[in-house]
N, C-alpha and C positions, 0 to 999 in steps of 0.2 A: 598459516592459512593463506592462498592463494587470493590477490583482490581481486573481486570479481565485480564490474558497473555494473549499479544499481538497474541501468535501463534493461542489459541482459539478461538479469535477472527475471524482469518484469517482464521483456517479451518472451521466454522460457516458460512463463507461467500460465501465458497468454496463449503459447503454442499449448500447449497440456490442456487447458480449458478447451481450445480446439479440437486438440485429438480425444477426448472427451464426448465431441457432438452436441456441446452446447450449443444453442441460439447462438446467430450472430448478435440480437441484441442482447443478451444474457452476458456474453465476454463483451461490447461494448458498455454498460453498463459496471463491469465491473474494470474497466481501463479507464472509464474516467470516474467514478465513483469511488474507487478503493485505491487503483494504480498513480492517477495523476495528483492524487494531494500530497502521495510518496514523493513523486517524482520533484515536484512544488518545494516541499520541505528540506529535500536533498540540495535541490538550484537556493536558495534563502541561505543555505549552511555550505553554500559553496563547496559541495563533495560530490564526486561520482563513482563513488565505489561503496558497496556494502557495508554498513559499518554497525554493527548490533546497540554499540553504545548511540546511536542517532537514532535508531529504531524504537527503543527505550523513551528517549527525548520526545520522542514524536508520539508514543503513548500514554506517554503525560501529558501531554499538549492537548488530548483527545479524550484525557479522565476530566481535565480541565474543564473544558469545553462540557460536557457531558455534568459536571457539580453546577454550570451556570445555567442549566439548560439550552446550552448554541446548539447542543446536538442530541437527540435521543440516543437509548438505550438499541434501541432499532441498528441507527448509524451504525454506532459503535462497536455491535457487535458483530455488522456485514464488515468491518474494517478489520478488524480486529482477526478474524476469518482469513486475510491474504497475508498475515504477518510470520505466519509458520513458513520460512524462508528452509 
């Protein structure tokens, strides 16, 4: 498989949401709501490239959080929603 940055990724996604004719605040909300804790997670684990097994990581991090209550069911599931890469 071809590495592809994570950021690419993200503004590919962000373009689609666009062409879409979302709100602009509807794709700003989900560039910092959904996108930048990706982005966050990736900069912490020192990587800039896709990588499934971090993605994984990262939603564990977010079941975590989710068992102590730091985040609703809510969160999680608007998160959860931009993981389909």
């Amino acid at each position: 498989m071809t590495e592809v940055r994570i950021e690419q990724l993200i503004n590919t996604a962000l373009k689609e949401l666009s062409d879409l004719k979302l709100c602009d605040g509807s794709i700003k909300s989900y560039r910092y709501r959904a996108f930048q804790p990706i982005l966050e997670f990736y900069g912490q684990n020192d990587e800039k490239f896709y990588r499934e097994e971090l993605m994984n990581e990262l939603c564990l991090v977010y079941q975590e959080q989710l068992s102590t209550d730091a985040i609703s069911q809510k969160t999680l599931t608007g998160v959860s929603e931009v993981y389909i890469f």
